[in-house]
ZAMARGU-4260 file (C-alpha; in steps of 0.2 Angstrom, whole numbers, plus 5000, padded with zeros to 4 digits):
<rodrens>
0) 5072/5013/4965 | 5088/5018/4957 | 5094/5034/4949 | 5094/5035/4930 | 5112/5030/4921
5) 5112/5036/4902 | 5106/5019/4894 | 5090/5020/4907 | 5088/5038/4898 | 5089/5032/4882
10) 5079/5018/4884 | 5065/5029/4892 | 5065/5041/4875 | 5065/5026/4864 | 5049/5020/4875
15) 5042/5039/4874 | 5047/5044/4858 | 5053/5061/4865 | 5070/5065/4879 | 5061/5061/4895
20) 5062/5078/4907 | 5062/5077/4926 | 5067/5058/4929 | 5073/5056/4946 | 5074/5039/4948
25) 5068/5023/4938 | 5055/5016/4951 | 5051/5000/4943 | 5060/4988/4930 | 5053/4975/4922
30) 5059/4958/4925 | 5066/4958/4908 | 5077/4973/4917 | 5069/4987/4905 | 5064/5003/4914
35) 5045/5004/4915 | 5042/5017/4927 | 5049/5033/4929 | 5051/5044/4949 | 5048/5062/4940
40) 5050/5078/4951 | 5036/5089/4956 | 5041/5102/4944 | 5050/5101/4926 | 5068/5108/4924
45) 5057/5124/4915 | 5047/5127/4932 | 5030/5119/4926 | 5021/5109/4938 | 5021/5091/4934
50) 5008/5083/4949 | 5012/5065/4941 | 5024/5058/4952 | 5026/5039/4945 | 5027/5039/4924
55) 5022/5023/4916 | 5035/5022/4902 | 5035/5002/4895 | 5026/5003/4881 | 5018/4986/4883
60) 5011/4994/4900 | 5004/5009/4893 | 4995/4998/4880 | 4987/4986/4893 | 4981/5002/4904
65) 4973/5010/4888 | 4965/4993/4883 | 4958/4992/4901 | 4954/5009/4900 | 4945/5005/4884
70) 4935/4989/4890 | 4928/5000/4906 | 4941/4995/4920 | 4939/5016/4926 | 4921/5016/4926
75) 4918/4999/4935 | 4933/5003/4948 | 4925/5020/4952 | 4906/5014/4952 | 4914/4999/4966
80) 4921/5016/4977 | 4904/5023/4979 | 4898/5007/4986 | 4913/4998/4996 | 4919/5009/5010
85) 4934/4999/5014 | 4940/5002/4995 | 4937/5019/4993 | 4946/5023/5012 | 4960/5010/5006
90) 4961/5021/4989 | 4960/5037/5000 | 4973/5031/5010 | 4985/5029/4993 | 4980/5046/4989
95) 4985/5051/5003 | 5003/5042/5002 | 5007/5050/4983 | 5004/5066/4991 | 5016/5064/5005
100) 5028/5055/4996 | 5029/5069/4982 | 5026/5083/4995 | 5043/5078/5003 | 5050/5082/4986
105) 5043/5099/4983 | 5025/5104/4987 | 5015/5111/4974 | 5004/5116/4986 | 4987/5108/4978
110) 4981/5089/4986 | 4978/5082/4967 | 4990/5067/4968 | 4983/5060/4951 | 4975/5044/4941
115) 4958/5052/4947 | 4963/5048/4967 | 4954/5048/4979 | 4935/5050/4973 | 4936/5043/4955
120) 4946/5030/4943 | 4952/5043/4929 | 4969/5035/4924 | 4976/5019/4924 | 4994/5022/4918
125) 4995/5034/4934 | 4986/5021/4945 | 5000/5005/4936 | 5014/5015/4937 | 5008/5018/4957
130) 5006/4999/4961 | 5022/4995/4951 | 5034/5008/4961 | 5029/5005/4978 | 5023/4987/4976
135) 5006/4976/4982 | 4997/4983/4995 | 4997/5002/4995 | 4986/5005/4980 | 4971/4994/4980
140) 4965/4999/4962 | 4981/5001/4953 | 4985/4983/4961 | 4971/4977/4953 | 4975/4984/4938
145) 4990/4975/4937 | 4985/4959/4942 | 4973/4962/4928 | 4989/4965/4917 | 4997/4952/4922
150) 4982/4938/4917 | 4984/4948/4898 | 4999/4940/4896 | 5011/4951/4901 | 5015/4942/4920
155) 5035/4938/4920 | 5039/4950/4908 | 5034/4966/4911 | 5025/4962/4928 | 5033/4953/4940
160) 5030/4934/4940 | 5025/4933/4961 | 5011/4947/4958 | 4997/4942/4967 | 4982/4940/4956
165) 4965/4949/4957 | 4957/4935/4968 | 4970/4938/4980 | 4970/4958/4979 | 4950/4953/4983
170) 4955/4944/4998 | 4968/4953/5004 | 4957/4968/5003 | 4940/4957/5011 | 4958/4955/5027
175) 4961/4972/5030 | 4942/4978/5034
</rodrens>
């Protein structure tokens, strides 16, 4: 993670088509260099609770999580937490790290982390942006979103070229039950 210089800035409110407000750091770039995820603080400069902790700026991102959102990713991935106990505690357990790691910011006393954490799949840009910014192996379902990402062409470019793919977020997950 780094803090934000003026081109990261302008480069996020090209990506968002608006200034970007809160940025604390840029948590993830892309290989190609380009800011894709965005550290934002608890609350927005005008006091507003903002629980989202890691933004998904790239816009090539935020169109593969709302085309995986689109072909039923969420609805698979949450259906898979009500029947694999070692998935849904591993999903809990990235819950669980968001909040703490946000709450060390500034707690806004609730324990909704976000991306629909830890009893359902309800965002994928929230659960992406997770997995880019602390990396494989913290959040099961946003790695596998990336790796599924990363098969869509985007793997080298805006993912990094090592990310393991899904068969191996399966296997790494089947190691640590």
């Amino acid at each position: 993670m780094t803090a934000p210089n003026e081109r990261d800035l302008a480069i996020i409110a090209a990506q968002l088509g608006r200034e970007p407000r809160g940025v604390l750091a840029v948590a993830y770039r892309t290989p190609d260099g380009v800011p894709a995820v965005v550290k934002t603080a608890p609350r927005l400069p005008d006091g507003t609770p903002f629980p989202t902790l890691y933004y998904l700026t790239d816009p090539r991102l935020t169109a593969e999580a709302s085309r995986q959102e689109s072909a039923g990713v969420m609805r698979a991935m949450t259906e898979r937490l009500g029947t694999d106990p070692a998935l849904a505690e591993a999903y809990r357990r990235a819950h669980e790290s968001y909040l703490a790691e946000r709450d060390e910011i500034e707690s806004l006393g609730t324990d909704f982390s976000g991306g629909g954490m830890p009893e359902r799949v309800k965002c994928l840009h929230v659960l992406i942006a997770h997995a880019l910014a602390k990396g494989p192996g913290v959040n099961p379902l946003g790695d596998e979103s990336v790796a599924l990402a990363a098969g869509n062409r985007l793997r080298g470019t805006a993912i990094p070229a090592d990310w393991p793919t899904f068969a191996a977020a399966e296997r790494e997950q089947e190691h640590s039950e």
